[in-house]
Legacy VTK file of the C-alpha trace (Angstrom):
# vtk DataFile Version 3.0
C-alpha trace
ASCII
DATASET POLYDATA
POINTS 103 float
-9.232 17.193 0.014
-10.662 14.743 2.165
-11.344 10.912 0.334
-12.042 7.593 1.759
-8.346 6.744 1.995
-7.129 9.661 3.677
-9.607 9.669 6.219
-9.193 6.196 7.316
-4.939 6.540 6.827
-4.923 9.274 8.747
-8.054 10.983 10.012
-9.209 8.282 11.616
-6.276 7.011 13.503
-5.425 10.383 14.812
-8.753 10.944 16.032
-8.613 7.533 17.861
-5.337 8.907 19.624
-7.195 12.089 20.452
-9.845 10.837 22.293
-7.384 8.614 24.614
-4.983 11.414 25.219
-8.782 13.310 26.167
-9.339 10.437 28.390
-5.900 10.786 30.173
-5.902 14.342 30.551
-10.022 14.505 31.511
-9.060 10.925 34.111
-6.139 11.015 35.176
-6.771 8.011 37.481
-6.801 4.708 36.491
-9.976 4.482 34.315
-8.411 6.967 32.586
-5.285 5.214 31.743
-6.881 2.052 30.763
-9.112 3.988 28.444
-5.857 5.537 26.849
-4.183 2.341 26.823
-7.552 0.630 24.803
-7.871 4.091 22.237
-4.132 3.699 21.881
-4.171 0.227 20.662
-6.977 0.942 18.518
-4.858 3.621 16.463
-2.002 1.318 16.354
-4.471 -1.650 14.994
-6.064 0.801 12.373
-2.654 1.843 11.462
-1.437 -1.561 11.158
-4.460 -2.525 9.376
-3.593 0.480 6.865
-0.039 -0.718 6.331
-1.157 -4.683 5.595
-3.399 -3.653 3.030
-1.060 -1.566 1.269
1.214 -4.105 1.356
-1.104 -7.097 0.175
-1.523 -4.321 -3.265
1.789 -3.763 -3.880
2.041 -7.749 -3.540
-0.625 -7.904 -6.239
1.517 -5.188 -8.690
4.634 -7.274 -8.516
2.665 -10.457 -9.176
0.875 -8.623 -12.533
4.564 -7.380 -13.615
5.993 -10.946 -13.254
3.130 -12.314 -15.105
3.785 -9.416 -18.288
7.356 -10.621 -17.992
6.572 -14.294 -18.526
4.127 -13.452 -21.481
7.204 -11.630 -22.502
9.622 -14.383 -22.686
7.127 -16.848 -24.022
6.491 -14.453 -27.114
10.104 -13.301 -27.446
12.042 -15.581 -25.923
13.970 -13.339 -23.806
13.498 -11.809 -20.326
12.445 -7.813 -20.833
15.484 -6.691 -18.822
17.329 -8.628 -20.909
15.773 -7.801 -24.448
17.605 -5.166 -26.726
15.982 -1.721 -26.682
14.714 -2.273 -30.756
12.976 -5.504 -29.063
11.308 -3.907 -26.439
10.211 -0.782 -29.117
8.625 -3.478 -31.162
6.554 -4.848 -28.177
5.390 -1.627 -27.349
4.152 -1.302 -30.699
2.623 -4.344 -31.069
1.031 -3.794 -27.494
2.392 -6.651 -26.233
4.623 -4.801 -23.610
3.622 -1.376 -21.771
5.755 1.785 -22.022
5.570 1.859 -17.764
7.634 -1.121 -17.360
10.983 0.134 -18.927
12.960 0.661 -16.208
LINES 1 104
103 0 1 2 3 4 5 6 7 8 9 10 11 12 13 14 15 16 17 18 19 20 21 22 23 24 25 26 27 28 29 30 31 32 33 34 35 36 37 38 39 40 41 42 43 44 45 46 47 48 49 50 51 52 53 54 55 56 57 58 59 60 61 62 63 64 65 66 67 68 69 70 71 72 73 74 75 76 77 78 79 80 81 82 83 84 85 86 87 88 89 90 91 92 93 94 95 96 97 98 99 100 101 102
């Protein structure tokens, strides 16, 4: 299924690289290869683009999960990888501590 993300991750990059490897093959002088050279680097800066993003999110995830941990040891006074498994029950119950960070 085609979304958003997919087509810019991976549609549009390839079709960027398409259209200079057209140019090559259609212009094989030096027009040609300058226009490769230009869709090439356009790919590469979309991908690039792509892979900063992602990046700068999973940034943002690690940042949240530090912040739960720190709530953590203010109301417990313990680190979570450090709190017994009856401890870390009793936060999930009290919803102080989600199920998806036990590791």
């Amino acid at each position: 299924m085609l979304t958003p993300v997919k087509i810019v991750r991976f549609w549009l990059p390839g079709l960027i690289f398409l259209i200079g490897a057209l140019m090559l093959v259609t212009r094989p002088d030096i027009i040609g290869v300058e226009g490769a050279a230009l869709m090439l680097g356009g790919g590469l800066g979309v991908v690039v683009s792509d892979r900063l993003y992602r990046m700068g999110l999973k940034g943002e995830e690690e940042r949240d999960e530090e912040s739960d941990a720190r709530g953590f040891l203010d109301r417990y006074g313990v680190w979570p990888d450090q709190a017994s498994p009856e401890l870390l029950e009793r936060a999930e119950r009290e919803g102080t501590w989600p199920a998806a960070h036990r590791a």
